[in-house]
C-alpha positions as CSV (number, residue, x, y, z in Angstrom):
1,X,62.9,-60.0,-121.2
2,X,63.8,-56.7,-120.0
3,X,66.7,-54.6,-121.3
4,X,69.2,-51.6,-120.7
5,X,71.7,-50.6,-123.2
6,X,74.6,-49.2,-121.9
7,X,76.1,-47.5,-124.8
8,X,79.4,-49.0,-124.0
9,X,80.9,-52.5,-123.9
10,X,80.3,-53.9,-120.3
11,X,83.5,-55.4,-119.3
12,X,82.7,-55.5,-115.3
13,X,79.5,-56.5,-113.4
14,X,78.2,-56.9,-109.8
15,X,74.4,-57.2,-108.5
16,X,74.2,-56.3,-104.6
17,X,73.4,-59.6,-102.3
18,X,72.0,-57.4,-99.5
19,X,67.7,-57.2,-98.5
20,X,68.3,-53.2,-98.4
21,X,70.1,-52.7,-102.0
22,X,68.6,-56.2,-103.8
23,X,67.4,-53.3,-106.7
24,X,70.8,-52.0,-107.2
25,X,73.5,-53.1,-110.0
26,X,77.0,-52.0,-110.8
27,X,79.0,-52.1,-114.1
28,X,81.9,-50.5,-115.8
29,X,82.9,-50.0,-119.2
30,X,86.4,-49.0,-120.0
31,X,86.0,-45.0,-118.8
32,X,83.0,-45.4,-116.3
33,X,81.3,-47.2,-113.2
34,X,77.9,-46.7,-113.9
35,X,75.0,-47.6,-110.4
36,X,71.6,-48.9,-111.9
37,X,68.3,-48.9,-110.1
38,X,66.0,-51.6,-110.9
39,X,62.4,-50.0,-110.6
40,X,58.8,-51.1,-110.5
41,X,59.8,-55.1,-110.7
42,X,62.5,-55.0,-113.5
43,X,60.1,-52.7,-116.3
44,X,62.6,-49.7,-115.8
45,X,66.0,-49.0,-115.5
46,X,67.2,-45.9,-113.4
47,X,71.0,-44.6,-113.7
48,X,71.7,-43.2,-110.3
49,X,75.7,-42.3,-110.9
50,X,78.2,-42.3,-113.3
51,X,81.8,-42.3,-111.7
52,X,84.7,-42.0,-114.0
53,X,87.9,-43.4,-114.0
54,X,91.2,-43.9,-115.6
55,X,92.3,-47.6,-115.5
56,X,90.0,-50.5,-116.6
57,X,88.0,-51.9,-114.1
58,X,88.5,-55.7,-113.0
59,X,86.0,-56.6,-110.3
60,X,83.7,-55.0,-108.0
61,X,81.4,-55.6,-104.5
62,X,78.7,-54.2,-102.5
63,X,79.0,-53.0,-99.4
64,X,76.3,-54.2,-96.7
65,X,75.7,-50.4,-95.9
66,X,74.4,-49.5,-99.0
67,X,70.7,-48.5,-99.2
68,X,67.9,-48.1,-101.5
69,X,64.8,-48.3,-99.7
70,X,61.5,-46.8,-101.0
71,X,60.2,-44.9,-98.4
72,X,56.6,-43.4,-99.2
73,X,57.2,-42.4,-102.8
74,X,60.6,-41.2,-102.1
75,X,63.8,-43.5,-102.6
76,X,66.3,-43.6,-99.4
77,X,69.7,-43.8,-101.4
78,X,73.2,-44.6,-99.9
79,X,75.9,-46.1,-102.5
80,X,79.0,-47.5,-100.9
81,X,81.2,-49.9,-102.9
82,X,84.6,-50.9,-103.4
83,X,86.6,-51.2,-107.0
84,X,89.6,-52.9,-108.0
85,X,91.6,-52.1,-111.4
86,X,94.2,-52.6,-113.8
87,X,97.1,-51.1,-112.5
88,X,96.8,-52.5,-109.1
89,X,94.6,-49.8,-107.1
90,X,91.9,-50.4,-105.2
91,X,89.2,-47.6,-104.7
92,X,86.3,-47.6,-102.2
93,X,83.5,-45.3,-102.7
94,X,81.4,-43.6,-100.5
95,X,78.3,-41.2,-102.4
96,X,80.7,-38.8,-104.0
97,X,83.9,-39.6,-102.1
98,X,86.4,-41.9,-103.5
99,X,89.5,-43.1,-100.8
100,X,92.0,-45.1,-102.3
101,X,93.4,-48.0,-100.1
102,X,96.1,-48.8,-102.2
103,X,98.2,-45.6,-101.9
104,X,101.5,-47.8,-101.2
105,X,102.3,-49.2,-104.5
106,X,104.5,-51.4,-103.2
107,X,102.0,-53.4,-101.5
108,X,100.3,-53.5,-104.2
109,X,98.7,-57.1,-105.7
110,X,101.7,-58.3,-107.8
111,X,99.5,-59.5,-111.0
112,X,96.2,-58.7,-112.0
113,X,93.3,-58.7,-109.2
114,X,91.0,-61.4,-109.8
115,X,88.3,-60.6,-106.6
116,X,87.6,-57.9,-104.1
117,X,84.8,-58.4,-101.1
118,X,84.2,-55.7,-98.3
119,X,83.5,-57.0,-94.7
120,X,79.9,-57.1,-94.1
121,X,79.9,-57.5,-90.1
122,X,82.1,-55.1,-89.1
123,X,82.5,-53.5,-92.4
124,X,85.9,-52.2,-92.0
125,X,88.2,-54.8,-93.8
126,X,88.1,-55.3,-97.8
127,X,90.4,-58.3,-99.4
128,X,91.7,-59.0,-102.2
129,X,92.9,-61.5,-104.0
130,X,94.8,-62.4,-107.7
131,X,97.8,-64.0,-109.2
132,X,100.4,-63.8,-106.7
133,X,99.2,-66.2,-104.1
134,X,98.1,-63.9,-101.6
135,X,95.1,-62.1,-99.7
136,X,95.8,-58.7,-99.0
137,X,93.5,-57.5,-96.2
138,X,93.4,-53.1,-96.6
139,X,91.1,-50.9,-94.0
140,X,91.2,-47.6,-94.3
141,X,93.9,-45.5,-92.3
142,X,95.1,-49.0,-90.9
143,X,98.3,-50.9,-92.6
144,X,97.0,-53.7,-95.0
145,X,98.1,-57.4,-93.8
146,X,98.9,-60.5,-96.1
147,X,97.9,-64.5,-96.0
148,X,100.3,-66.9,-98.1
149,X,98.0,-69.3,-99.7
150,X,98.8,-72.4,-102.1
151,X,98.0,-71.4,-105.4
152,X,96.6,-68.0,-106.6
153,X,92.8,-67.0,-105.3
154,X,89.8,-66.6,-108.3
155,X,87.4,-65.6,-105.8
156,X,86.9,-64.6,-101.8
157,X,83.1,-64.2,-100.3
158,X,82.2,-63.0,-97.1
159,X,79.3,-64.0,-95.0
160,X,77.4,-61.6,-93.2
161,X,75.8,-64.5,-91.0
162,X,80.1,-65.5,-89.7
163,X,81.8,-61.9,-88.9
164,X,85.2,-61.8,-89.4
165,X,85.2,-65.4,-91.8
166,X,86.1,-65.5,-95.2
167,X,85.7,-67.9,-98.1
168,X,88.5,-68.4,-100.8
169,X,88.4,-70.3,-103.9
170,X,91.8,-71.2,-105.3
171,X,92.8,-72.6,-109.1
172,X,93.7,-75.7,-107.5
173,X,90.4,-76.7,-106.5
174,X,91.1,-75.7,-103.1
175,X,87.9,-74.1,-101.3
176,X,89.0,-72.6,-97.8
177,X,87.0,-71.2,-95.0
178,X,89.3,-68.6,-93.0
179,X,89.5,-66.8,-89.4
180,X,90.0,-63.3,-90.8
181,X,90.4,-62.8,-86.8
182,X,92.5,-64.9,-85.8
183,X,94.4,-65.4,-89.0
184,X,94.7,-69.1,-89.3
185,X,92.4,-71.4,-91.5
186,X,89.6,-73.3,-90.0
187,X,89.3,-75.8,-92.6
188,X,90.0,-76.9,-96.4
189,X,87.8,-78.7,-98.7
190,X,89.1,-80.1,-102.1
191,X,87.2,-80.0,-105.4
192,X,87.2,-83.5,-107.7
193,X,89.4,-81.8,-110.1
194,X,91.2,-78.9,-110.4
195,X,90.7,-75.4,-112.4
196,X,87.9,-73.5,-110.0
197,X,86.1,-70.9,-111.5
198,X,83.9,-69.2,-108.9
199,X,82.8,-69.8,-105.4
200,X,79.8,-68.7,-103.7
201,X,78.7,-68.9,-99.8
202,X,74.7,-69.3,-99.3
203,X,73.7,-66.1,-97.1
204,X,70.7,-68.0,-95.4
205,X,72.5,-71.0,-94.6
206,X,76.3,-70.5,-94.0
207,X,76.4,-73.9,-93.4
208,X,76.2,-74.5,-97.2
209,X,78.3,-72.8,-100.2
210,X,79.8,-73.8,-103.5
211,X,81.6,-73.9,-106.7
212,X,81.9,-74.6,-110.2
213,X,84.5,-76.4,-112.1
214,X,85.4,-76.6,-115.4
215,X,81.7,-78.1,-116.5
216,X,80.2,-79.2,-113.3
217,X,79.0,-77.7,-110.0
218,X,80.0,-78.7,-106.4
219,X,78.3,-78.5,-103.2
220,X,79.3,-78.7,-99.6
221,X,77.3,-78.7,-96.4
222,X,79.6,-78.0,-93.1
223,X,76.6,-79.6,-91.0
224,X,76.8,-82.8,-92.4
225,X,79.4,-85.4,-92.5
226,X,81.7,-86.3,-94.1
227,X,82.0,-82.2,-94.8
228,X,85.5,-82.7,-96.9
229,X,83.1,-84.7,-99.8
230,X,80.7,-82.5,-101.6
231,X,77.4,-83.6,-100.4
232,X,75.5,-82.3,-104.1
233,X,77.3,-82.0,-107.2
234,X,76.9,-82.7,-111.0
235,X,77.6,-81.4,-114.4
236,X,75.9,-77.7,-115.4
237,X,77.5,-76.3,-118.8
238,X,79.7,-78.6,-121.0
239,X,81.3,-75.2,-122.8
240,X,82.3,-74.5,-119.3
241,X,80.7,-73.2,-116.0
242,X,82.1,-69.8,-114.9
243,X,80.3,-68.3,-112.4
244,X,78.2,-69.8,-109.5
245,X,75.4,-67.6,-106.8
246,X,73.7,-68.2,-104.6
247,X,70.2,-66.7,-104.6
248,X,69.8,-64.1,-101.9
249,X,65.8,-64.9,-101.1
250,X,65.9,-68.4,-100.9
251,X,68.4,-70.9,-99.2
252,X,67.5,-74.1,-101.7
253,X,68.3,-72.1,-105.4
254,X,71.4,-71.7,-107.0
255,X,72.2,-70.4,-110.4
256,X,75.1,-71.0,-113.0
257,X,76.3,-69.6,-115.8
258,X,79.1,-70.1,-118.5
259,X,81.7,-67.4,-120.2
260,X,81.4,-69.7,-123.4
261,X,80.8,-67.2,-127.0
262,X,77.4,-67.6,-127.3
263,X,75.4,-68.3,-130.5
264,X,71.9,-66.5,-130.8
265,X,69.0,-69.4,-129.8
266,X,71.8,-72.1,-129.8
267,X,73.8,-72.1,-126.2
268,X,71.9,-72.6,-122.7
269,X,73.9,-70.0,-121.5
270,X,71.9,-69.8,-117.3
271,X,70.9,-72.9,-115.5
272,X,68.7,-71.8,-112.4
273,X,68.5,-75.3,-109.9
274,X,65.3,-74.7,-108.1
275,X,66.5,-76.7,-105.3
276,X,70.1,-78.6,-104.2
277,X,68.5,-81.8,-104.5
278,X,66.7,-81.9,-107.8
279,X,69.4,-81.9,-111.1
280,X,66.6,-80.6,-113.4
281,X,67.7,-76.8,-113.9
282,X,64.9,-73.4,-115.4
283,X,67.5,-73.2,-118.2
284,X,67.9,-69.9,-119.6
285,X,69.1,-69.1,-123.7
286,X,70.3,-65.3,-124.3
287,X,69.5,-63.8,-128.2
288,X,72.8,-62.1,-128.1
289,X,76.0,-63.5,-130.2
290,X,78.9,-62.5,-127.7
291,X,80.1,-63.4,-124.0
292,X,78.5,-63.1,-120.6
293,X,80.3,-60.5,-118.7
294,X,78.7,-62.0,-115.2
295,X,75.1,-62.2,-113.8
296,X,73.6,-61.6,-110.6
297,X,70.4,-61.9,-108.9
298,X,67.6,-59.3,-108.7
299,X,65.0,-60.8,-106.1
300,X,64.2,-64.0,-107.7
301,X,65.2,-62.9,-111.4
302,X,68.8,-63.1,-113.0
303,X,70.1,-60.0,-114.4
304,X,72.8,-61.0,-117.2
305,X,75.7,-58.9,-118.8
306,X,76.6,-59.3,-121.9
307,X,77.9,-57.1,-124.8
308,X,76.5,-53.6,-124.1
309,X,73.6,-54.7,-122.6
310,X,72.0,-55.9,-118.9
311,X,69.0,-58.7,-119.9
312,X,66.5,-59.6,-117.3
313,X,65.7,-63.1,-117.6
314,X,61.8,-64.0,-116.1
């Protein structure tokens, strides 16, 4: 198990989904967005950039034109990324340059902002999404545009496989696939029981995506009917399932996690499904007492949060 102490509390984390970035990771603490290189197959941690900033940080996401491609011996770095925070701003980065999109404060997110995910097709629109039952789509230079949904959003995922379609998880248990371009929605699917945690779209088959609630793990498959049913699902954590991904090198794994305090040597605290058939996770304990902050993929390994630390799990 590979480590990197931050220094700081992590309160914020996001791995990038994308082939040309796979080896990147962002987290906050409360002053600073810090971007991570993962070198030489998870043995070394590189910090690339430390922003800093004044309001916590509440969620993050990759944009699909970030590099960092190894090039001869040379690394070929872009960083571009999007950040949303406390008091209600939302703040895409480009290298150095910051833009925020929220300069209208009065079409700000009403309530705290759960989810942010930038366009990665046309890369020009990032949503968000929170506790006032309603998308906000911003672009910069452009005036942002709302969608009314039913109950407020936990978490939105673009695919970059569909341009301009959008997946939104809801508390309800609502899981909706929208048509950013058209504005409508193209269909709703319905969890077995309310209180949805996560949601995650698979990047190699758009046909397929997920969630997790409360303990268990749904999964639907839009190519076979009936498409409303889940087609996989079953229970992952009984403290709780939190998050849900998607692994970004093979269509057939899927990971979950739980937000549950963890005991050293006593809590499974990552199941890793090797394929959507077979119920019998890799299951994963972390020797940390604390909570998981989130987890990611890096290639075929999870990279977990938790406390002040990022853990590689082989």
């Amino acid at each position: 198990m590979k480590v990197l102490d931050a220094g700081e509390r992590i309160i914020c984390f996001k791995t990038s989904k994308y082939e040309d970035s796979l080896d990147l990771v962002l987290y906050a603490t409360e002053t600073t967005i810090n971007v991570v290189r993962i070198i030489e197959d998870g043995k070394q941690f590189e910090i690339l950039h430390r922003y800093h900033v004044g309001s916590r940080v509440t969620c993050l996401d990759w944009s699909s034109e970030t590099k960092s491609i190894l090039v001869g011996q040379v690394y070929e770095t872009r960083l571009v990324f999007c950040a949303g925070f406390q008091d209600k701003s939302i703040i895409f980065y480009r290298g150095q340059k910051q833009e925020e999109l929220t300069l209208d404060v009065n079409k700000r997110l009403m309530g705290y902002i759960s989810d942010i995910a930038i366009d990665p097709c046309e890369g020009i629109w990032t949503v968000s999404c929170g506790e006032d039952k309603m998308l906000r789509f911003w672009a910069s230079g452009q005036e942002p545009w709302e969608y009314p949904l039913e109950s407020n959003a936990v978490s939105v995922k673009w695919n970059p496989r569909l341009a301009s379609h959008l997946l939104v998880g809801q508390e309800s248990g609502s899981v909706q696939i929208l048509d950013v371009a058209n504005q409508q929605t193209m269909f709703t699917v319905y969890c077995p029981s309310p209180s949805l945690r996560s949601i995650d779209w698979n990047l190699s088959n758009p046909n397929i995506f997920g969630a997790v609630v409360d303990t268990n793990y749904c999964l639907w498959n839009m190519s076979r009917k009936p498409i409303h049913i889940p087609e996989h699902e079953g229970s992952c954590h009984l403290e709780g399932a939190f998050d849900i991904q998607w692994s970004p090198t093979d269509q057939n794994v899927f990971a979950t996690v739980t937000k549950a305090p963890l005991k050293q040597m006593e809590t499974i605290a990552v199941k890793v499904y090797p394929n959507i058939i077979t119920r019998v996770p890799r299951t994963y304990l972390v020797p940390e007492n604390g909570r998981i902050v989130g987890f990611g993929w890096h290639h075929s390994f999870i990279i977990v949060a938790i406390n002040n630390k990022l853990l590689i799990l082989e």
